[in-house]
C-alpha positions as CSV (number, residue, x, y, z in Angstrom):
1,X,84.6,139.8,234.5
2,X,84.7,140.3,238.3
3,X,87.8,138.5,239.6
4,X,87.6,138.4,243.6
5,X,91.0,137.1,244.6
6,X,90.2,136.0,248.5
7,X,91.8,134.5,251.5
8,X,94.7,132.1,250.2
9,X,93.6,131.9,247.1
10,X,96.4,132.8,244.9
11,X,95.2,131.9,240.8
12,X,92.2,131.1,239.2
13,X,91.3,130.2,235.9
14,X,88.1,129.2,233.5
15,X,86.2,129.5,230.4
16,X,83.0,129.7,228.8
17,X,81.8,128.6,225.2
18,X,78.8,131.6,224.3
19,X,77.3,131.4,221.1
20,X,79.6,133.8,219.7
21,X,83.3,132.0,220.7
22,X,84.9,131.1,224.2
23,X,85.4,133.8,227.0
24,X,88.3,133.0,229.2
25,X,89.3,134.5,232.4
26,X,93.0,133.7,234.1
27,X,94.4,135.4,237.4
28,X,97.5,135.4,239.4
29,X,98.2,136.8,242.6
30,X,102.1,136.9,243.6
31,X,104.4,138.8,245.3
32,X,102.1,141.7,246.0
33,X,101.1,142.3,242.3
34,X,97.9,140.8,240.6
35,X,97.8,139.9,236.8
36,X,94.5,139.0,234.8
37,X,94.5,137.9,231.3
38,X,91.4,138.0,229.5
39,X,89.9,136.7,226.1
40,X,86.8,137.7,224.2
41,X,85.6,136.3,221.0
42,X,85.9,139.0,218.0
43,X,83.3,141.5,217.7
44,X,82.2,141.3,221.3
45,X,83.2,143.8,224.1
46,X,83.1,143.1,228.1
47,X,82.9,144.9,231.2
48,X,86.5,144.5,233.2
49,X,86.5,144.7,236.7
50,X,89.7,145.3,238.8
51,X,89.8,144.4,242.1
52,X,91.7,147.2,244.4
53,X,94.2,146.7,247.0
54,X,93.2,146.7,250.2
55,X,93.3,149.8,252.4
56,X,95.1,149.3,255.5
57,X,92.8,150.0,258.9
């Protein structure tokens, strides 16, 4: 899971049936604070990625 939360773009959401069960991703961007919600099917692990705040210039 790599959520890239760009421009205006303030939730996203989507799923994926693998052999193994669904894999759903779900993110929210408001008031300055970002929430992801993820599912895996039992058994199975993923890699999680968080994206950072950006660094002011």
């Amino acid at each position: 899971m790599d959520p890239r939360p760009v421009g205006g773009l303030t939730r996203a959401e989507g799923s994926y049936h693998t052999p193994y069960g669904v894999v759903s991703a779900r993110w929210v961007r408001e008031k300055g604070r970002f929430r992801l919600d993820v599912e895996l099917p039992p058994n199975t692990t993923a890699q999680v990625r968080v994206p950072a705040a950006a660094r002011p210039k």
